[in-house]
N, C-alpha and C positions, 0 to 999 in steps of 0.2 A: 412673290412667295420666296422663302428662306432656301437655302441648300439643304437647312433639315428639314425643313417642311416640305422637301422636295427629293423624297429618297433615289428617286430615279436616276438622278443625278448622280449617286453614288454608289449605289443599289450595280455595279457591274463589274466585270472580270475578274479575275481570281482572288477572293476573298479565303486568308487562312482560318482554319477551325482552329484553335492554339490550341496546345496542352498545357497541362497546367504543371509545372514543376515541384517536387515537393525534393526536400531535404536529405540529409540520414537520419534524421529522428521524425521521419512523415510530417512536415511542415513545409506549408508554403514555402518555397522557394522567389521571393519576388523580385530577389535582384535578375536571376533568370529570366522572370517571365519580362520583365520591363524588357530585357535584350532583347526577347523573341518578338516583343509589341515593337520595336526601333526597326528591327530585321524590316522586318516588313512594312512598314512606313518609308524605312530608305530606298525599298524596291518599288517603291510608285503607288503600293497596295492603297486603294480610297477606303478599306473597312477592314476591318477585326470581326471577330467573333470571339468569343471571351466565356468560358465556362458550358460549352456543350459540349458532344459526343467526343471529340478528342481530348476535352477536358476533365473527363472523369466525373462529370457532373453530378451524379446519383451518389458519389461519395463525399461530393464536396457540400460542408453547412452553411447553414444560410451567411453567416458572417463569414465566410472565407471567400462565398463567390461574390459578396460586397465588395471584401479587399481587393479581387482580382478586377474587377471595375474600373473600383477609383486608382489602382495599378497604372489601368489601360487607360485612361481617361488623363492621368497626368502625364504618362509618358507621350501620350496622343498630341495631348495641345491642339486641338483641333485640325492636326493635317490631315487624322484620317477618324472616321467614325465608328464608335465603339459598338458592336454588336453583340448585347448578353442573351446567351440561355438563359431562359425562364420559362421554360415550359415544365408540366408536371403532368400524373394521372388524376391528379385530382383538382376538380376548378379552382377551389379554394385554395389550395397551396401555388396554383399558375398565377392567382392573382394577387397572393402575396410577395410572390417570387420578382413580378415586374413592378408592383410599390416600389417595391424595393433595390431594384434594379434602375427608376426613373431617377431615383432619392440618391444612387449611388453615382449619376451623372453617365449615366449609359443612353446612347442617342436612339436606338432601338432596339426592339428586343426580337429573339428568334424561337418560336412557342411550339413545340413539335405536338403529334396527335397524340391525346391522351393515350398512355402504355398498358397493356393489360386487360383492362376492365373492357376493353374493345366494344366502345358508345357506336350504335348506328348514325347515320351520316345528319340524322336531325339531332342527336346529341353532340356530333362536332360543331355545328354551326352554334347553336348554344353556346358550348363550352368556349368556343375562340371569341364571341362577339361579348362573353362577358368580362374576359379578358381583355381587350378593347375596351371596353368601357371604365376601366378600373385607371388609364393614364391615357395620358399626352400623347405619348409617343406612339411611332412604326410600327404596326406588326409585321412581322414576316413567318406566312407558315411552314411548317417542317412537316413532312410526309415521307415517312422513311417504314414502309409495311414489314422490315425484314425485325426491325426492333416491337413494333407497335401493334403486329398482326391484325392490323385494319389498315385500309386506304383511305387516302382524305379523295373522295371523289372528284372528277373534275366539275360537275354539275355545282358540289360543295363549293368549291372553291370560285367559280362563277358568281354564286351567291354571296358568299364573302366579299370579292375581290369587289361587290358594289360599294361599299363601303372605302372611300379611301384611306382611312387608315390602314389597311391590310399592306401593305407594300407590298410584298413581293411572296415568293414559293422557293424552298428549298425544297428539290423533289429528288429522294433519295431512291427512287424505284430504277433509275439504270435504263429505262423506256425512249429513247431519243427521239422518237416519234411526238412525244407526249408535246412538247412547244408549237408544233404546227397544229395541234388537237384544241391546246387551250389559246390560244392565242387572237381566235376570233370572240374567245369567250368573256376573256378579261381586259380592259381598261391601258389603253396604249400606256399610260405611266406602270401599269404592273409588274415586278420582274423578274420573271423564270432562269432559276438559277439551278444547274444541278447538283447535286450533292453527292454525287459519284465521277469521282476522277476517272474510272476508265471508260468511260463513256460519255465524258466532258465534250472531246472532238464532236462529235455523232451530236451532239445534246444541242452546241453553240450553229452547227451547219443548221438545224430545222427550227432553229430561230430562239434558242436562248439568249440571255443575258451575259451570262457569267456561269461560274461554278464556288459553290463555298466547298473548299478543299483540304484535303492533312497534305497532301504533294506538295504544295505552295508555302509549307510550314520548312520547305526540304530547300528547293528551286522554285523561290519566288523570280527571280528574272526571268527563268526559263519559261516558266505559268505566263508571266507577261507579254512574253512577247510570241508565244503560240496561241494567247488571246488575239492579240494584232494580225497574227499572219492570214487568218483566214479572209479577213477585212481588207486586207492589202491585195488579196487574190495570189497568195504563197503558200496552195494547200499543199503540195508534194514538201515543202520544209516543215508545214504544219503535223503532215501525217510521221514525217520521220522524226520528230521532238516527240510526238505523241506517242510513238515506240519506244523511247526512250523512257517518258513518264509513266508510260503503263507498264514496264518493269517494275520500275519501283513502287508503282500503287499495289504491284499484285507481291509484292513483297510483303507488303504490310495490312491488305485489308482483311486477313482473318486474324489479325493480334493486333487489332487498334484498339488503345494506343501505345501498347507494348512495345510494337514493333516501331513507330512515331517517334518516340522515346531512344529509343535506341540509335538510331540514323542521327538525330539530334545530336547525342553524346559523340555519336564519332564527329560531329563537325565540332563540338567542342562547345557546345552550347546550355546545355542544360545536362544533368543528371540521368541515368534512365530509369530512375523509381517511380515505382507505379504504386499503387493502393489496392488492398483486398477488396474484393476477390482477386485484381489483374495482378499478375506475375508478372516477373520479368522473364525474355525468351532466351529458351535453350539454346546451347551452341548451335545447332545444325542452323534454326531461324535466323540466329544474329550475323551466322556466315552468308546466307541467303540474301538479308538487308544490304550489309556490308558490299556483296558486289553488286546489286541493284543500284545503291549511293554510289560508286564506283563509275560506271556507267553512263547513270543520269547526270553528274555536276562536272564531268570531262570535259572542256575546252571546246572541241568537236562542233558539236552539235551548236551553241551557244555564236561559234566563230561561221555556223552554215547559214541561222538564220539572220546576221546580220547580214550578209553577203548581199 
């Protein structure tokens, strides 16, 4: 079996959510984004993510989250694998999304629970398996109840995760408990990844995977090697890095990706324009970020966990 036919293999430790860079005149920014796709390829990162939740996705058209793809797919080179949102509220728009996403050379896709319309949990299994059916490729579900005001069940996700195309779970519910719950329920290859930084530690101890993360878009070395520390049996350097990152995660998880955006710009990376409805953040927030970044990318911490 392939490396890609073989997500698990890749499917682990801190995977960044990118943002998507736009302009002064609201346009793609791709020289940007390819930087941010290199960033984190030279930090060891095995996947991308490419047009979700940090990416603004609900404003971006379908031809823009193509180009951010073939973006990421050229800057990638195969070192590391391209992970597109293409999830939707509506099935048929989720399964034009991942056509088209396969077509744009993206290695899997990452399909959150339909938004809004809030389907009971025999309408998610539906909605994701036809989805599945439409390509080749990876699913990985996203379960994130704070956007979507439904939960993708564990029961749900049992039943899915038969199927091996399902790869893996982004579970955005913060629950750290939730890996030791599902984990007799689904398929040694499946992989539980959480999708909330300050509860990454807590998430990876009860037997996660990884984390698909905005932090790791900040201090990818730092994401990596507090991945490793707990593995290494170096929870006291683990918990004190993770003091560090959850500064900076609570800096910015009520203005994602405004605040994302901004921490970026002070490393000198991209821009911090965002798109309507998102703002960019008032002084008080950006001084907030400011020493959070401050903080988290200090020498310190970096020079304890080597030690």
């Amino acid at each position: 079996m392939s490396t890609l036919a073989n997500p698990a293999s890749w499917l682990t430790g801190y995977i960044a959510d990118l943002p998507t860079p736009f302009d002064c005149r609201d346009e793609l920014d791709l020289d940007a984004f390819a930087m941010l796709c290199e960033r984190q390829i030279d930090a060891g990162a095995t996947a991308i993510v490419v047009g979700e939740t940090a990416g603004e996705a609900s404003t971006l058209t379908t031809a823009e989250k193509e180009r951010l793809i073939r973006c990421a797919t050229r800057t990638a080179r195969g070192r590391a694998r391209v992970i597109a949102g293409a999830g939707s509220n509506s099935t048929d728009r989720a399964i034009e999304l991942t056509m088209r996403a396969e077509r744009a050379g993206a290695d899997a896709v990452l399909s959150v629970v339909p938004y809004y319309n809030k389907p009971m949990q025999q309408g998610m299994v539906a909605h994701f398996r036809a989805v599945a059916a439409c390509t080749a490729l990876p699913v990985i579900l996203h379960d994130i109840p704070a956007r979507t005001a439904r939960p993708l069940g564990d029961e749900t996700i049992a039943v899915l995760a038969e199927s091996r195309q399902f790869a893996g779970l982004r579970d955005g519910t913060g629950d750290v408990s939730r890996p030791a719950r599902l984990r007799s329920l689904v398929p040694p290859h499946f992989r539980l990844l959480s999708g909330d930084d300050g509860t990454a530690l807590g998430y990876l101890a009860s037997g996660g995977d990884g984390c698909i993360s905005l932090v790791s878009n900040i201090a990818p070395d730092l994401c990596r090697i507090n991945f490793s520390n707990p593995r290494q049996g170096r929870l006291q350097i683990a918990l004190r890095l993770q003091r560090r990152l959850g500064q900076l995660e609570a800096s910015m998880s009520s203005d994602v990706p405004a605040a994302l955006k901004y921490a970026l710009s002070l490393l000198g990376l991209m821009r911090p324009c965002t798109r309507l409805p998102i703002v960019e953040l008032d002084e008080a927030s950006k001084a907030q970020v400011a020493r959070a970044l401050a903080g988290a990318t200090c020498e310190e911490p970096i020079a304890a966990a080597q030690a």
